[in-house]
N, C-alpha and C positions, 0 to 999 in steps of 0.2 A: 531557548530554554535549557539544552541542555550545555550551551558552552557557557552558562553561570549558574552552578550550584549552588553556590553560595547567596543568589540571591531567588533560588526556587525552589532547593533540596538538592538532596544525593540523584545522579542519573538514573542509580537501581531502584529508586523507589517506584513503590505501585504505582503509582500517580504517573512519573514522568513516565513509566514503561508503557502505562494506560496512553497516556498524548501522545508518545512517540507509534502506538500499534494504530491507533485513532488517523495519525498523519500519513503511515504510510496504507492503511485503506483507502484512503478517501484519494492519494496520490495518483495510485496503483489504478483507480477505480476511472478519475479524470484522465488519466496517460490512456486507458484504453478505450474508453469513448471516442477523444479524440482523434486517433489513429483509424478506429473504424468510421468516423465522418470521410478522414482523408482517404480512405480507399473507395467509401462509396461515392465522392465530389471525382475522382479518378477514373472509374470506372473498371474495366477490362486491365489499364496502365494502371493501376492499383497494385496490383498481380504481377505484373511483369519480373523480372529479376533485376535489368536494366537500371531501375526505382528504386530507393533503399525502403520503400516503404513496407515493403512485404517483410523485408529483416526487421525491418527497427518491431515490427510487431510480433514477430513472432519472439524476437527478444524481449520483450516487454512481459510476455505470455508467461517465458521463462523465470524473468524475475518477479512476478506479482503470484507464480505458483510456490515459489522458494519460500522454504520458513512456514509451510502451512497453509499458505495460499489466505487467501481474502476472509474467509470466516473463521481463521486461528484468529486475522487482525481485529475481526469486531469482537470474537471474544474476548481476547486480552484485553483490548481499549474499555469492556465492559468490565469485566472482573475486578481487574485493577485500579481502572479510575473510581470507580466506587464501591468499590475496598470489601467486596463479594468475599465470603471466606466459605471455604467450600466444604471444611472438616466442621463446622457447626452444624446440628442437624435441624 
């Protein structure tokens, strides 16, 4: 959606900013599920250093706190996609 503007809007718009905060919640949210399956299906070797699992997550950890972390994403995706104006009283 956002490599054709032209046929869903401008990328800055509320809307697309809304989908794009929306995508990366819900991204952010499955990448970390997942990775804690795989450490508990692991075990103790979950942990290890040996494993890139222990990085790939604690890097995940890193990016999904970046930018406001997971409730900046829900509220964006909520404000913006529907178009919330906050200076009305």
């Amino acid at each position: 959606m956002l490599d054709e503007p032209e046929r869903y809007g401008p990328k800055w718009s509320d809307r697309m900013v809304g989908y794009a905060s929306a995508a990366r919640f819900m991204a952010g949210k499955m990448v970390l599920k997942s990775l804690s399956e795989i450490i508990e299906l692991m075990g103790a070797y979950g942990y290890c250093f040996e494993y890139l699992i222990e990085k790939y997550y604690r890097d995940v950890k890193i990016v999904v706190q970046g930018l406001g972390g997971p409730q900046r994403d829900a509220l964006d995706s909520i404000r913006r996609y529907y178009l919330f104006d906050w200076q009305t009283p």
